[in-house]
N, C-alpha and C positions, 0 to 999 in steps of 0.2 A: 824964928821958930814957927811963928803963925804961917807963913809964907810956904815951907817944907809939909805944912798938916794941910793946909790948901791944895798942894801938890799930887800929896799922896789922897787925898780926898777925891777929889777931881779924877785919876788915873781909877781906883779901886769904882766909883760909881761906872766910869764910861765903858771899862770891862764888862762889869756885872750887867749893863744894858745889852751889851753883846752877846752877852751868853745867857739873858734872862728869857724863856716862854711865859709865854701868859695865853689866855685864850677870850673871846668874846660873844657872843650869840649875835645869830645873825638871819638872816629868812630868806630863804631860796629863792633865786629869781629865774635861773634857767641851769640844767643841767648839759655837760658836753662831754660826753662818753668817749669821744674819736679824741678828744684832747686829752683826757683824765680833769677836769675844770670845771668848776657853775660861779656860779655869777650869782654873788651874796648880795644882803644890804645890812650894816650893821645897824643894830635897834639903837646902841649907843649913840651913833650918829646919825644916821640912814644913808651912809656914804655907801657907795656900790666898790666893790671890788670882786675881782676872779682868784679865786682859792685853785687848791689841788683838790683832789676826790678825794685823797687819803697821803699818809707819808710815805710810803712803799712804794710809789711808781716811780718808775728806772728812769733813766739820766737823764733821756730827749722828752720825761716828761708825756709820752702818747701811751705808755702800756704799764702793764703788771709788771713786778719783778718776777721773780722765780718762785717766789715764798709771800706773799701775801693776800690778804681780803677785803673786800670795798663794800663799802654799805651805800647805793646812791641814792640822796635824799629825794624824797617825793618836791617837786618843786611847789612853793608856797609852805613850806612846812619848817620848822625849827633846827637849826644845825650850832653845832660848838666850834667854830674855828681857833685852831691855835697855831700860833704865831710862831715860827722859831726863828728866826730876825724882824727886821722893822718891816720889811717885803712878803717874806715867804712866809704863806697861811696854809695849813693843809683842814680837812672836813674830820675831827675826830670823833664826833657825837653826833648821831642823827634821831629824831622825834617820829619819823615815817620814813620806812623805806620802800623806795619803787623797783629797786634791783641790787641784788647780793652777787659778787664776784668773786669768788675763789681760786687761787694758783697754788700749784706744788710743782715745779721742775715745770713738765710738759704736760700735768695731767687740770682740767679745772673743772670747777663747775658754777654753773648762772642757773641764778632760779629767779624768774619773773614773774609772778602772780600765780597762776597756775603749771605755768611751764618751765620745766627742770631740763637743763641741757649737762651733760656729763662727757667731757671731755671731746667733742663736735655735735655735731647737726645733720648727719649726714645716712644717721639712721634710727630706727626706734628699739625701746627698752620692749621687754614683753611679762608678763608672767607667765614663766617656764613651767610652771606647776598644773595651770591651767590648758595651755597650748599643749603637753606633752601629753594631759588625757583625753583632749579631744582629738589628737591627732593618732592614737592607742586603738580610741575609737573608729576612728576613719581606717587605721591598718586593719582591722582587725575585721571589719564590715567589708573589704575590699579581700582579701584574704579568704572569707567564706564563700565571695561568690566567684573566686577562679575555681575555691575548690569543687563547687556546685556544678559549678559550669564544666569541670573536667571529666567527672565522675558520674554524669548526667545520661542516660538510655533515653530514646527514645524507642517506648515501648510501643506494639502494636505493628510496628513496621515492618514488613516482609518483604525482602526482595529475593524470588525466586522458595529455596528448602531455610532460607536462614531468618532471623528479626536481627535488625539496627546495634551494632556493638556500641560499647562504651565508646562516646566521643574521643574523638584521639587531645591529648593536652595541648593547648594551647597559647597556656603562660600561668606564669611562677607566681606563689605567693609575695608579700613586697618584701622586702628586703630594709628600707627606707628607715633613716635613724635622724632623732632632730636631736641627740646629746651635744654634738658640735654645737648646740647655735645655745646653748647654757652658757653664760657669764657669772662664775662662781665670787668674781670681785662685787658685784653690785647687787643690792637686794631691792624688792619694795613692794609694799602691801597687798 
């Protein structure tokens, strides 16, 4: 009987290690963004090992999935790795962060210190509230002096029984609209 309780003893623990998380603290010693990876040491031991960034990066391990967010530790600073086998460690808790990563489908956003990027890099945010009145301004100063200019005598002038008619028009008030370049998705202060 002892023999069958050893059995099923043995079987019921070697499971439950398989399927058990735990997690450890540990201190950053280099972050690797191109891999999704940093390079811990745990306090329990000081043993070095390479984590994931987070549990959400996709199969080859280099990128985001489609739906997730990454907190990258400031190197030297406190992290919570947790374990979900005796191998794989991913970063769930971070003390300092040096860089925030965000994903939905195709859309993301990275915000590094002072610089916020929202889904590329390849152009800049504005304040449309601002830019639309000084550019209102700029129409509208530009505008006065076609009209100035079209409407304009020169007085005094005689050639021959006549004086200098109204300047003949020269060009058109602007036309010019910046509504298009409004991004009604994204706001900021």
């Amino acid at each position: 009987m002892s023999n069958i309780l050893d059995i099923l003893t043995n079987i019921v623990t070697n499971k439950v290690k398989e399927f058990r998380f735990y997690s450890e603290i540990a201190t950053v010693i280099s972050v690797d963004e191109d891999n999704m990876e940093c390079e811990v040491s745990f306090i329990s031991s000081n043993a070095d090992k390479s984590v994931r960034l987070g549990a959400t990066i996709s199969e080859d391990s280099t990128a985001l999935t489609n739906s997730s967010i990454l907190l990258l530790p400031e190197v030297d600073s406190n992290v919570i790795v947790t374990f979900i086998n005796e191998t794989t460690g991913f970063v769930s808790s971070v003390t300092d962060v040096s860089k925030v990563l965000h994903k939905v489908g195709d859309r993301y956003i990275q915000i590094e210190g002072d610089f916020i990027e929202v889904g590329g890099n390849t152009d800049f945010m504005v304040r449309f509230s601002v830019m639309e009145t000084a550019y209102n301004q700029l129409k509208s100063d530009f505008d006065d002096l076609v009209n100035a200019y079209n409407s304009h005598v020169h007085p005094g002038v005689t050639a021959g029984g006549a004086s200098t008619a109204t300047t003949p028009t020269q060009g058109n008030t602007s036309t010019g609209d910046i509504s298009g370049a409004k991004i009604d998705e994204i706001k900021t202060l």
